[in-house]
C-alpha positions as semicolon CSV with decimal commas, in nm:
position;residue;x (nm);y (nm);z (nm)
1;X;0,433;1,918;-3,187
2;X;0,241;1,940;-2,878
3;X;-0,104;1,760;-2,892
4;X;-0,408;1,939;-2,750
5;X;-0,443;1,837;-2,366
6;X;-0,744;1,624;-2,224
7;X;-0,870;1,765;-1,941
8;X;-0,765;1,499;-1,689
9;X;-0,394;1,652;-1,826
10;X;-0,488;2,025;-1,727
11;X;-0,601;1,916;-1,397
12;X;-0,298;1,701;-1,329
13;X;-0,119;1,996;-1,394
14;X;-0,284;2,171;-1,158
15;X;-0,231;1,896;-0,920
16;X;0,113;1,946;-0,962
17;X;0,099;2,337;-0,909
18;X;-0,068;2,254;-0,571
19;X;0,252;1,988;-0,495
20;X;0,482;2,267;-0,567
21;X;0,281;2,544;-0,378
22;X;0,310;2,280;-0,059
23;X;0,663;2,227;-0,123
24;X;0,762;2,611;-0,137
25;X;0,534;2,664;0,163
26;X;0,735;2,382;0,362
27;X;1,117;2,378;0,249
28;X;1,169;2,764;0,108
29;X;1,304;2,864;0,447
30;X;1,591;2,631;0,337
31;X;1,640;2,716;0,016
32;X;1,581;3,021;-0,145
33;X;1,544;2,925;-0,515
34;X;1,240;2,755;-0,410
35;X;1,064;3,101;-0,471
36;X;1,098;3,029;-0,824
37;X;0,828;2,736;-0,953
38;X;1,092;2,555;-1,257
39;X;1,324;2,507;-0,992
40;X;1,072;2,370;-0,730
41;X;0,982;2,141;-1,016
42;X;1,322;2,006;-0,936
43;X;1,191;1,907;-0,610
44;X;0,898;1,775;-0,704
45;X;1,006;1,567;-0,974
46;X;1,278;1,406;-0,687
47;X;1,006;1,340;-0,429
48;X;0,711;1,250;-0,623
49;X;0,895;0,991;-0,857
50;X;1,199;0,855;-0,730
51;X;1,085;0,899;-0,364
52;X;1,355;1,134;-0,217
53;X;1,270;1,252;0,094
54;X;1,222;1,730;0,085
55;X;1,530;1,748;0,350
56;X;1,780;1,546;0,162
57;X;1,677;1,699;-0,196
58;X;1,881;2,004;-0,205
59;X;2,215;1,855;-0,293
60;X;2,044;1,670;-0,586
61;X;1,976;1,913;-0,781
62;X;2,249;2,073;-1,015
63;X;2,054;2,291;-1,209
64;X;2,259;2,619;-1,262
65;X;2,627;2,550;-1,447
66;X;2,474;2,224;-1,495
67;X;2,589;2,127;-1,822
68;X;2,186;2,000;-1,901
69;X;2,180;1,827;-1,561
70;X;1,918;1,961;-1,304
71;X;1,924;1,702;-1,108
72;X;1,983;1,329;-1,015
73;X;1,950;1,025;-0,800
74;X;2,184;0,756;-0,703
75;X;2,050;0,451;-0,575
76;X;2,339;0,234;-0,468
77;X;2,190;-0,014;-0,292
78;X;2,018;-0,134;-0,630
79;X;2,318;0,041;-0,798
80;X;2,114;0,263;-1,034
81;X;2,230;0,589;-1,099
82;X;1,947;0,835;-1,270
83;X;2,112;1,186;-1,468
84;X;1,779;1,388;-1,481
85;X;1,675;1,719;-1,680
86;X;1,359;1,894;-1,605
87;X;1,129;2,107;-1,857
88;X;0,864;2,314;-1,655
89;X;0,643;2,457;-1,942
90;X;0,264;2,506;-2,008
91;X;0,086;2,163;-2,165
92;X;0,087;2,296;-2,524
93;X;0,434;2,431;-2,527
94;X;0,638;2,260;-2,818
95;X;0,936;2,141;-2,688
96;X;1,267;2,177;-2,936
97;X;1,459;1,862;-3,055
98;X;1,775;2,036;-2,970
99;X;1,695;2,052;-2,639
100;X;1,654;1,693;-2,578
101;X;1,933;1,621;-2,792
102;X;2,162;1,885;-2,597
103;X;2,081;1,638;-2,286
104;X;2,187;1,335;-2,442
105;X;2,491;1,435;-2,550
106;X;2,636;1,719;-2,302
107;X;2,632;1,548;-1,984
108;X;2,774;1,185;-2,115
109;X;3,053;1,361;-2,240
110;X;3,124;1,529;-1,912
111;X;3,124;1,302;-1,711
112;X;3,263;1,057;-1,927
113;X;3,545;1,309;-1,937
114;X;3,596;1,294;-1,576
115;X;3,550;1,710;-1,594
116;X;3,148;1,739;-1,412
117;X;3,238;1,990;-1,148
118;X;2,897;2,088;-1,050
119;X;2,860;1,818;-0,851
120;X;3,134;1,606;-0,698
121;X;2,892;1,361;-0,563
122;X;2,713;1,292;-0,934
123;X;3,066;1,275;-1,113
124;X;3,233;1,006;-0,872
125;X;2,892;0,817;-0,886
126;X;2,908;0,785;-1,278
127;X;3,299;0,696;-1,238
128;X;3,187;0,385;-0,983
129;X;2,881;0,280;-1,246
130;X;3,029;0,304;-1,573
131;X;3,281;0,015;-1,518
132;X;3,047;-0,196;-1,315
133;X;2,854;-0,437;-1,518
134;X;2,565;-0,407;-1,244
135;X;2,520;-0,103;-1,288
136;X;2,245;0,085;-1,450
137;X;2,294;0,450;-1,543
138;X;1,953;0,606;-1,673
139;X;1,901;0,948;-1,845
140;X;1,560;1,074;-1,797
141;X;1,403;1,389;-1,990
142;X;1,111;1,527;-1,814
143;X;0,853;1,791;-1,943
144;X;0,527;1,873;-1,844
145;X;0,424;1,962;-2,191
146;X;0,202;1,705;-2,392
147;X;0,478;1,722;-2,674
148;X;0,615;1,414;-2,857
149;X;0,777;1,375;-3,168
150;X;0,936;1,139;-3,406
151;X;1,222;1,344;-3,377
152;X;1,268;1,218;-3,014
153;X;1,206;0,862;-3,071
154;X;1,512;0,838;-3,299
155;X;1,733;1,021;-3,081
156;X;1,647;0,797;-2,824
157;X;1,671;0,483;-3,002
158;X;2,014;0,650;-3,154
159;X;2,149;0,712;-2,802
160;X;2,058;0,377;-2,676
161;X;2,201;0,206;-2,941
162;X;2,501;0,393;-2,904
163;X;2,814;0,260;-2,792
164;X;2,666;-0,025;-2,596
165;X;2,999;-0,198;-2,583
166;X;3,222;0,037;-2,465
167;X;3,143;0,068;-2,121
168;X;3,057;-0,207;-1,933
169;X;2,756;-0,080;-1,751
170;X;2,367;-0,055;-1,872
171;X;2,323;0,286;-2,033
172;X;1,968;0,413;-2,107
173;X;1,789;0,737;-2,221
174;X;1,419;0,803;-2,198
175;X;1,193;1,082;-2,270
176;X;0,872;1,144;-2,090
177;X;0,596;1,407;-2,103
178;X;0,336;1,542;-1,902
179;X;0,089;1,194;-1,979
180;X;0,385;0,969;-1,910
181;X;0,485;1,179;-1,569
182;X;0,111;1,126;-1,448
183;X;0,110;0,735;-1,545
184;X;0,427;0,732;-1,305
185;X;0,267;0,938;-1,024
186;X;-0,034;0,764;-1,032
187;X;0,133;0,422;-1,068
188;X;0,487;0,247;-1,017
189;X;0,732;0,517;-0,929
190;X;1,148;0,472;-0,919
191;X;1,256;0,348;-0,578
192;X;1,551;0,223;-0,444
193;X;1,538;-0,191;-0,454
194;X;1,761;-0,358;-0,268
195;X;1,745;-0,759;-0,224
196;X;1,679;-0,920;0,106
197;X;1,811;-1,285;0,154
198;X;1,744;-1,528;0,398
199;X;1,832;-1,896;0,414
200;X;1,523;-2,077;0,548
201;X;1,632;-2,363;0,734
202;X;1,427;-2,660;0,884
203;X;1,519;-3,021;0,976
204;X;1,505;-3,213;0,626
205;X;1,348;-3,549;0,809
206;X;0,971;-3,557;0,757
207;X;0,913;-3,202;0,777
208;X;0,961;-3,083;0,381
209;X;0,767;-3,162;0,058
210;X;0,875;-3,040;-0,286
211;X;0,562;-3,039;-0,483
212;X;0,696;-3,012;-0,824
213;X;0,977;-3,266;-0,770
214;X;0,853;-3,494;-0,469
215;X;0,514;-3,540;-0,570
216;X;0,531;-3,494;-0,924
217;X;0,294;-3,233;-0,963
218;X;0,193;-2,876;-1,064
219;X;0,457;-2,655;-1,299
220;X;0,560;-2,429;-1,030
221;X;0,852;-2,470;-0,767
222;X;0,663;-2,535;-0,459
223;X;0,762;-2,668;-0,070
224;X;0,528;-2,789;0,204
225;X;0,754;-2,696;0,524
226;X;0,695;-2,741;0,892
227;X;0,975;-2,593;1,050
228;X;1,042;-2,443;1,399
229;X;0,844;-2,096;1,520
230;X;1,257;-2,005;1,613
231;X;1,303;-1,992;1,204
232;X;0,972;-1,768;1,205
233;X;1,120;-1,565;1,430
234;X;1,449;-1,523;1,328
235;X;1,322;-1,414;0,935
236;X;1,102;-1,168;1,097
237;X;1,337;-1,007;1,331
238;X;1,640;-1,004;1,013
239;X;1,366;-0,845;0,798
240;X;1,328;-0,588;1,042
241;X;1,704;-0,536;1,101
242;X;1,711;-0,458;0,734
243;X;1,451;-0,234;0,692
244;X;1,276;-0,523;0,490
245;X;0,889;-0,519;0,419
246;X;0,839;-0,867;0,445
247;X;0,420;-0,844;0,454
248;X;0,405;-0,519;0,165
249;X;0,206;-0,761;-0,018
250;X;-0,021;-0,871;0,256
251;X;-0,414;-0,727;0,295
252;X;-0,447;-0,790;0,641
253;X;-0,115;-0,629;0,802
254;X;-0,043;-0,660;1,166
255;X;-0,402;-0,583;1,346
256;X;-0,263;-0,506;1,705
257;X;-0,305;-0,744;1,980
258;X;-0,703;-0,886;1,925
259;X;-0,838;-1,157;2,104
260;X;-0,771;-1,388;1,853
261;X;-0,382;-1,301;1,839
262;X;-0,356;-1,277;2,220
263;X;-0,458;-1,676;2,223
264;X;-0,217;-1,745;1,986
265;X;0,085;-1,618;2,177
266;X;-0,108;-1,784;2,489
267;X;-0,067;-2,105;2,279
268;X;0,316;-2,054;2,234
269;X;0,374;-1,933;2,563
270;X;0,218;-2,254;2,726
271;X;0,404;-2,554;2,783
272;X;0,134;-2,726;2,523
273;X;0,288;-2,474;2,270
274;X;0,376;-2,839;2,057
275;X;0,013;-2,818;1,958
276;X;0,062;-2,472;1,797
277;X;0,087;-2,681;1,499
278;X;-0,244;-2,847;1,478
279;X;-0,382;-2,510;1,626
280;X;-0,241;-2,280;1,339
281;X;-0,358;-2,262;0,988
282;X;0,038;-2,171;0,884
283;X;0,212;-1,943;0,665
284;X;0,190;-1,858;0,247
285;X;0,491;-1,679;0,128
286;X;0,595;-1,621;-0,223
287;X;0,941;-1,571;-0,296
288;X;1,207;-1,488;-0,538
289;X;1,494;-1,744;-0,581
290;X;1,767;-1,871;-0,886
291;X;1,942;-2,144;-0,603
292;X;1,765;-2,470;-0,525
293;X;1,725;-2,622;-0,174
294;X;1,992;-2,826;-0,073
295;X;2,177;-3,020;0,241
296;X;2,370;-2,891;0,541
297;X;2,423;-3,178;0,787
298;X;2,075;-3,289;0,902
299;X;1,920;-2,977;0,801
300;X;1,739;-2,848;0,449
301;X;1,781;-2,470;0,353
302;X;1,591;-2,294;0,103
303;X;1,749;-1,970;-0,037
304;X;1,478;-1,700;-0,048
305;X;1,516;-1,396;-0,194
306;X;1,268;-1,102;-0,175
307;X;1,011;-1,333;0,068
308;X;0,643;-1,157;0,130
309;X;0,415;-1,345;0,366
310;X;0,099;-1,313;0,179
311;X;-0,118;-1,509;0,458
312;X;-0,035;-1,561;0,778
313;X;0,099;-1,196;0,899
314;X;-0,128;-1,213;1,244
315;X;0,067;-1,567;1,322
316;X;0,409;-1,390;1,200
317;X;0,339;-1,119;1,460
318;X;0,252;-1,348;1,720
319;X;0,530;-1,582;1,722
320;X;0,751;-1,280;1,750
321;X;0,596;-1,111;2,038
322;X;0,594;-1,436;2,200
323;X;0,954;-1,514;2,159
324;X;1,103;-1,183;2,153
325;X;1,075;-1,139;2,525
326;X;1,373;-1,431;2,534
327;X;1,747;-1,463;2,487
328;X;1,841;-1,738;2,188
329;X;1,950;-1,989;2,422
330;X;1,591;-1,969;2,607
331;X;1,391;-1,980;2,279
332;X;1,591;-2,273;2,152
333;X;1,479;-2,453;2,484
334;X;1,132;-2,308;2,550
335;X;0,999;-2,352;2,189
336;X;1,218;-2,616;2,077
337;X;0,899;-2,857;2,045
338;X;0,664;-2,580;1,894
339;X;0,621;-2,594;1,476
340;X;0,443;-2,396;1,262
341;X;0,297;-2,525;0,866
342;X;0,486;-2,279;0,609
343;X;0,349;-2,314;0,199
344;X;0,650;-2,132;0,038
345;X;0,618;-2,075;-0,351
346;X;0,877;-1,992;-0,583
347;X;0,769;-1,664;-0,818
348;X;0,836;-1,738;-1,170
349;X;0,954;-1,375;-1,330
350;X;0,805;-1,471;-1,660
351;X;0,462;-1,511;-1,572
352;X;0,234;-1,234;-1,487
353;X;0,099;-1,135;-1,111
354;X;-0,261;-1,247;-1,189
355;X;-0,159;-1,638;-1,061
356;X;0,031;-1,452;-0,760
357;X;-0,255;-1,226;-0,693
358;X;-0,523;-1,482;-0,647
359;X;-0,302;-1,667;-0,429
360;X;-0,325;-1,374;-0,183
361;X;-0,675;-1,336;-0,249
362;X;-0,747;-1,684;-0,222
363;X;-0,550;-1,770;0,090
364;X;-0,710;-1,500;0,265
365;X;-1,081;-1,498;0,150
366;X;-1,113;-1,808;0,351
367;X;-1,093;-1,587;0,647
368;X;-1,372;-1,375;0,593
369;X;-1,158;-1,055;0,436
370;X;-1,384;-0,798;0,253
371;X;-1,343;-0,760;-0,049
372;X;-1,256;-0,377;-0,066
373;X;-0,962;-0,485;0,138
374;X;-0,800;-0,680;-0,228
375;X;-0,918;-0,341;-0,425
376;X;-0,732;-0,105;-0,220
377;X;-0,384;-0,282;-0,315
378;X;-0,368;-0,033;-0,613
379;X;-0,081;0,213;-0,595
380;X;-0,338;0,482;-0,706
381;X;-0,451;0,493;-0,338
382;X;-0,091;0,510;-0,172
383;X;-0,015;0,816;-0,404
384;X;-0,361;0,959;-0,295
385;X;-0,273;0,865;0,097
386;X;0,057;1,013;0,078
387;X;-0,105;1,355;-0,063
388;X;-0,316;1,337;0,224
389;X;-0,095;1,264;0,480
390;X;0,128;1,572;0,349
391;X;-0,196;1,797;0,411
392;X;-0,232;1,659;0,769
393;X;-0,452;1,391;0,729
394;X;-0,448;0,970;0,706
395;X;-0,590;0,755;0,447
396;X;-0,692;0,439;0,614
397;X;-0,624;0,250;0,237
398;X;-0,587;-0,084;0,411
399;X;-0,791;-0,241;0,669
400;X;-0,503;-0,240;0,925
401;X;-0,371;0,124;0,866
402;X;-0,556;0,201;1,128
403;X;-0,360;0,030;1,385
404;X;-0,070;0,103;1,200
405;X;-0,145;0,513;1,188
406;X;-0,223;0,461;1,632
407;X;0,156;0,274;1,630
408;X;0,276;0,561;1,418
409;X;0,127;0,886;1,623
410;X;0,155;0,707;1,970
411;X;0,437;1,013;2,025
412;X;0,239;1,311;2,172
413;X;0,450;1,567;1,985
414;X;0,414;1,388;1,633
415;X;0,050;1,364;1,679
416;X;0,049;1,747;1,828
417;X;0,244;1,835;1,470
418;X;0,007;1,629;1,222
419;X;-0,299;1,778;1,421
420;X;-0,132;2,116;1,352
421;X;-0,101;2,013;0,962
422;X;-0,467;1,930;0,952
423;X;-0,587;2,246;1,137
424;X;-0,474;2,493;0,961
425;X;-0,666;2,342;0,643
426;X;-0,982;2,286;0,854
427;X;-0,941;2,632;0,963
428;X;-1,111;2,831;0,655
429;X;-1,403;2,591;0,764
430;X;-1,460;2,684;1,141
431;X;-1,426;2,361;1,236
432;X;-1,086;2,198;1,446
433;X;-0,954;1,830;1,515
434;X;-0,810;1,697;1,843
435;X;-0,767;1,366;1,823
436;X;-0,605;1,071;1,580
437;X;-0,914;0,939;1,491
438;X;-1,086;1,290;1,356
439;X;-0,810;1,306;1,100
440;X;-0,801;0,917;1,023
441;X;-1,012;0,874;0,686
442;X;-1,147;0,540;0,597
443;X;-1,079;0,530;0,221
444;X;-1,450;0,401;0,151
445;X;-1,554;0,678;0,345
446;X;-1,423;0,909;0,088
447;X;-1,485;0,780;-0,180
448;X;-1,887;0,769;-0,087
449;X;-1,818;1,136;0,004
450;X;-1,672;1,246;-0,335
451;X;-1,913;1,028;-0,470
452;X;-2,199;1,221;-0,371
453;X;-2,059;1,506;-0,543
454;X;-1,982;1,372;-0,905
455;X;-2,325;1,188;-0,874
456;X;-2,594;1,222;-0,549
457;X;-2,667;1,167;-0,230
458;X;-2,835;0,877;-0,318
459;X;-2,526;0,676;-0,501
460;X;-2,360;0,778;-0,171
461;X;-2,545;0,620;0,046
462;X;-2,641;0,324;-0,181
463;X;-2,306;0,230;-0,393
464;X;-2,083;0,212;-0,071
465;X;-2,070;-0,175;-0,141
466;X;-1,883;-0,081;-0,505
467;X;-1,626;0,202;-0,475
468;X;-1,377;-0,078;-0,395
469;X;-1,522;-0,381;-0,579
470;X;-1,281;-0,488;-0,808
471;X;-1,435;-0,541;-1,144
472;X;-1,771;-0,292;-1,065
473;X;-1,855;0,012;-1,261
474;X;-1,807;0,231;-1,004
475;X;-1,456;0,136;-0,923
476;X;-1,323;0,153;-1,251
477;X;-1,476;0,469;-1,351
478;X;-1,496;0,665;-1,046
479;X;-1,273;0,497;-0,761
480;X;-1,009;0,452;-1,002
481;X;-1,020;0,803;-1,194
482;X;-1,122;1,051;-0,848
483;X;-0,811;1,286;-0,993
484;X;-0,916;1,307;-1,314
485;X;-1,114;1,622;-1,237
486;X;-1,081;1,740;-0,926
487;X;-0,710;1,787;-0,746
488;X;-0,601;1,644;-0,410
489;X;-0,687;2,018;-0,257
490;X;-1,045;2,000;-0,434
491;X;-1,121;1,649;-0,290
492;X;-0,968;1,738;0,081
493;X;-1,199;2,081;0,073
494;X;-1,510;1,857;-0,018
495;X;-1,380;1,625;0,256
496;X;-1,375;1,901;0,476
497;X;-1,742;2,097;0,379
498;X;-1,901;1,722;0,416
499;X;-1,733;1,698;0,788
500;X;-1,870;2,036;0,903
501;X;-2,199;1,906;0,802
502;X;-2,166;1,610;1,047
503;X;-2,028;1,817;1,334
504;X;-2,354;2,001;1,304
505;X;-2,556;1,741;1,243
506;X;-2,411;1,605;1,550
507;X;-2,506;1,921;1,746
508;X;-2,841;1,975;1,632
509;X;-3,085;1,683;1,602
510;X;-2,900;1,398;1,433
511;X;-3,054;1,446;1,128
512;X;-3,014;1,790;1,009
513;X;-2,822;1,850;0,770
514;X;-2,769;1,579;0,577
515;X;-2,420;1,583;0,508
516;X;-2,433;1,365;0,174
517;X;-2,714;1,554;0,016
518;X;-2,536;1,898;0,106
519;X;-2,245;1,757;-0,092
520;X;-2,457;1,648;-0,346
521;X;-2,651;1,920;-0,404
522;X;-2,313;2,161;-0,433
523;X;-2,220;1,903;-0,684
524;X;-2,514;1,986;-0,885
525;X;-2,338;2,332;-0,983
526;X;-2,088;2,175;-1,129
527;X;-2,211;1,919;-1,374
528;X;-2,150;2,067;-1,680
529;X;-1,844;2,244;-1,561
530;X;-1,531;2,201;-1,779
531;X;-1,277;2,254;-1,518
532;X;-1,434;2,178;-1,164
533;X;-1,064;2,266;-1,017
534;X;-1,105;2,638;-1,100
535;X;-1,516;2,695;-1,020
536;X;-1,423;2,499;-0,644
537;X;-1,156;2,719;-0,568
538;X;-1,397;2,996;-0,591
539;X;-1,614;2,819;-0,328
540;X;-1,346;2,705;-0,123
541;X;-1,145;3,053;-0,115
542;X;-1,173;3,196;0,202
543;X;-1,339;3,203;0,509
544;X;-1,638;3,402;0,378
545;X;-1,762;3,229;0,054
546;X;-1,726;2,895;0,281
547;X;-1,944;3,074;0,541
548;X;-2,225;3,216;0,252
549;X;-2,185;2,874;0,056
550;X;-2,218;2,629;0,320
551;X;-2,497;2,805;0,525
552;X;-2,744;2,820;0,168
553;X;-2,622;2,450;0,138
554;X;-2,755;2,349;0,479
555;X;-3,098;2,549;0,469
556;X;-3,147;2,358;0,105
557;X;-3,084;2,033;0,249
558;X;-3,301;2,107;0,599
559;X;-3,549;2,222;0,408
560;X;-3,556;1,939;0,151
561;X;-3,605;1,667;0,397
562;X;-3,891;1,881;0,616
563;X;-4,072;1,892;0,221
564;X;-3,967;1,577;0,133
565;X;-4,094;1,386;0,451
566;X;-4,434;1,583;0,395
567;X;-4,491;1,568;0,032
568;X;-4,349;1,183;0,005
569;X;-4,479;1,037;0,333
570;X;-4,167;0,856;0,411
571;X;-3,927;0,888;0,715
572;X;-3,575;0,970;0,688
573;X;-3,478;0,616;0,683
574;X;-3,645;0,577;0,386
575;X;-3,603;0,879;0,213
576;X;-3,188;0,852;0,198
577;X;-3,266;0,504;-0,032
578;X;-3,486;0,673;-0,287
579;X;-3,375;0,942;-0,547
580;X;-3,317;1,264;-0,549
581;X;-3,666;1,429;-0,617
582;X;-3,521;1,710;-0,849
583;X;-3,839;1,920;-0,902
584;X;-3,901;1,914;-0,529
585;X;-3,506;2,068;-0,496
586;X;-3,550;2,332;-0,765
587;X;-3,877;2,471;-0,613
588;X;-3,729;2,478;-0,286
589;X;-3,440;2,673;-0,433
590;X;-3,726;2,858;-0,586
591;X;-3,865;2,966;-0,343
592;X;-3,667;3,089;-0,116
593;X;-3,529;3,334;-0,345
594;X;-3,840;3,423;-0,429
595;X;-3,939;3,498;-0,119
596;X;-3,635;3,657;0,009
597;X;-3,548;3,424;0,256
598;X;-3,201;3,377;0,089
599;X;-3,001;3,427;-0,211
600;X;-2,814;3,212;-0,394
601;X;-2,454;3,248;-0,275
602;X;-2,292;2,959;-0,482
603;X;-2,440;3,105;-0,787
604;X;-2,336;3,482;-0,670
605;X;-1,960;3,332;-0,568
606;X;-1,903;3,144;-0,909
607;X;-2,034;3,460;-1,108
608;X;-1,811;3,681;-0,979
């Protein structure tokens, strides 16, 4: 039986209905069964968790004469193969057993049989896997209800158990509901993995330490390597060939050509580049590996598989400007006396990432990184960027996304089309962007906005140090839970209201109106609201009730800080550090309906 829904769960639903509405909007020109929401459910379920991209979706899906398959994804490069059927329903619809059990038995049979002919792709997939002892063939049931039942556990467990030995690939079934669907959304999603290997090669004379074997310490495979800025190079540039993201795990990123990383490919360029290695502070990697170094005439090679540079991606960057400007031959010759300290460490599958974590954090914190750049690792963000970024607008989540989003929209007709994206959202509000940075957020930034909402103007401007402190309050409640009552659209129109404020703040006299106490004080409608979603919507749905909203909004918060400045004796400097004075709000609100200068539109809007 279905279990009653928390409210987080409604509004994740509604988060999804806004996915699908975006989807339909985008692809139905292409396909006409988008019209219908189930089968755009289809689409969402392939983009948002197994990261298909829209265009190459539509011959996934199998959904009518499908035998219980709607859809599925075949990852070959990892060689998983996913047979996928999707239940769009309400939260408290009861799903039956014999629908779940109807999946786990039709389409096994079928294709065992050899006689799928919906799709001709899926069925010579499945004939590949099934003999392959690498392979992995999963069966995933998907419904957005809350429903879970004993029943289903034991026809999973039955189906898993099943027959284990009579094909020689991995066979697995697994049910999920709307709870589990949001844990994946919101977390680790299905992507296709595929192993990058590189044989790391350095001159075995004087230049290579094994810490656990050499020096006879620690418990984890270890090696102290100074190798040649050519073997730097030539990781880098295979890892690129590939399609590899060798720094994924890396805070800092590549941050564009700054003073500092101009003097190091000064360094290498020079003919002093031998002192690079005194000048450097090297290279941490971590890296997966089941080979051991060994010998290959003079020189040591160290199998890595799956590498990340987790310190050291500014010198990585560098070396390969420097020396990608010159033929092999020339960099063997030019930077043959130029070295570079790498710390490579082996990751040991069994332990947990805490060890691996601090080894990023700790690497980098001795140069000076913030500490909000270690909190906004969480995959939480990405899935809120990539939202974003589908609305027209960029989530600077890491420090050097910024350079990253410049590198990205350097094309005049890609930033034309993303500019395009954002306008028509920031249309209902009268307001228009022109350039990258307008629709570049900082992810700080809003978070203090959204902040002001769900608490004041006050936290806003006084708890920006903690929305991305990793252990605080405030990250772990808020930071970390921003969708569990709003949607993506809700926090983007809030987004939005706050930067109309500022464009008129920017106009007028710098100081009026305040644009965190205008969000905070619309937030104050909506305290004791059960589904914010819903009442926003109201506000945010068209041109006019933004218009009557926002303009009662900004005459609040002008007049608050003319009364607050005279009642208080404090400047405006001061008066954005103290609290809220509540009484002084509610008798300006007061009065002004009392005197007819204005009526309330929120309250008029959300009444109607």
């Amino acid at each position: 039986m279905p279990v009653q829904a928390t409210d987080n769960i409604q509004i994740f639903m509604e988060q999804i209905k806004e996915d699908i509405t975006l989807i339909q909007e985008n692809y139905a020109k292409y396909d006409k069964n988008l019209s219908k929401d189930e089968y755009a459910f289809n689409y969402w379920i392939l983009s948002k968790l197994y990261n298909i991209e829209e265009d190459c979706i539509f011959d996934n899906i199998t959904e009518y004469n499908d035998k219980a398959i709607d859809c599925f994804v075949h990852f070959s490069d990892s060689k998983e193969l996913y047979i996928i059927q999707n239940k769009y329903y309400s939260v408290d619809s009861p799903i039956l057993t014999e629908k779940l059990s109807d999946f786990l038995r039709r389409p096994r049979a079928s294709l065992i049989k050899g006689n799928y002919n919906r799709s001709e792709e899926l069925q010579n997939a499945f004939n590949n896997a099934i003999e392959d002892p690498e392979y992995k063939i999963f069966f995933h049931f998907y419904t957005t209800s809350t429903c879970k039942k004993s029943d289903f556990t034991n026809l999973i467990d039955e189906f898993n158990k099943f027959d284990r030995n009579l094909h020689k690939c991995y066979m697995e079934a697994k049910y999920f509901n709307i709870e589990d669907i949001k844990n994946i959304y919101y977390g680790e999603t299905f992507k296709n993995v595929k192993d990058f290997k590189f044989d790391f090669t350095t001159p075995d004379k004087a230049t290579f330490a094994r810490v656990r074997e050499d020096l006879k310490i620690g418990v984890r495979p270890a090696y102290y390597i100074i190798t040649p800025i050519s073997e730097i190079y030539r990781l880098y540039k295979k890892a690129q060939e590939e399609d590899y993201p060798l720094f994924s795990n890396n805070i800092r990123e590549w941050l564009g050509e700054s003073p500092i990383n101009k003097e190091i490919i000064k360094t290498l360029e020079s003919d002093n580049n031998k002192d690079f290695l005194y000048y450097n502070n090297g290279i941490t990697m971590i890296y997966e590996s089941s080979e051991t170094s060994y010998l290959r005439d003079t020189k040591r090679i160290i199998p890595l598989i799956n590498p990340q540079i987790v310190n050291g991606c500014q010198t990585t960057n560098s070396i390969f400007q420097a020396l990608n400007k010159y033929t092999d031959v020339e960099i063997l010759t030019k930077f043959a006396s130029a070295y570079v300290m790498v710390k490579a460490l082996q990751k040991d599958t069994n332990e947990n990432d805490i060890f691996y974590e601090n080894v990023m954090k700790y690497t980098n914190k001795q140069n000076s990184i913030p500490e909000k750049a270690f909190s906004s690792k969480d995959d939480y963000f990405y899935r809120i960027q990539s939202l974003f970024r589908e609305r027209g607008f960029l989530i600077e989540v890491k420090p050097s996304d910024k350079t990253k989003f410049r590198q990205q929209y350097s094309s005049k007709k890609e930033l034309i089309d993303i500019l395009e994206i954002a306008n028509k959202r920031a249309k209902k509000f009268d307001i228009g962007f022109t350039k990258l940075s307008e629709i570049s957020i900082p992810l700080e930034k809003l978070l203090q906005i959204t902040l002001a909402f769900v608490q004041d103007g006050h936290a806003a401007y006084t708890k920006k140090s903690c929305v991305l402190k990793y252990g605080h309050p405030i990250y772990k409640t808020f930071s970390l839970c921003l969708l569990d009552n709003m949607t993506i659209d809700s926090v983007l129109n809030i987004y939005l209201l706050h930067q109309k404020a500022e464009m008129d703040k920017k106009k007028g006299d710098g100081r009026n109106p305040i644009p965190y106490y205008l969000i905070s004080f619309l937030g104050d409608y909506f305290k004791n609201c059960k589904n914010t979603k819903v009442e926003l919507d109201k506000i945010f749905f068209d041109e006019a009730s933004i218009k009557a909203s926002y303009e009662w909004l900004k005459d609040i918060t002008t007049e608050y800080f003319k009364m607050y400045v005279d009642e208080h004796k404090e400047d405006y400097n001061r008066m954005i550090k103290q609290k809220i004075d509540e009484t002084l709000l509610k008798n300006i609100k007061e009065s002004y309906i009392r005197w007819g200068k204005r009526e309330d539109s929120i309250v008029k809007i959300l009444q109607n």
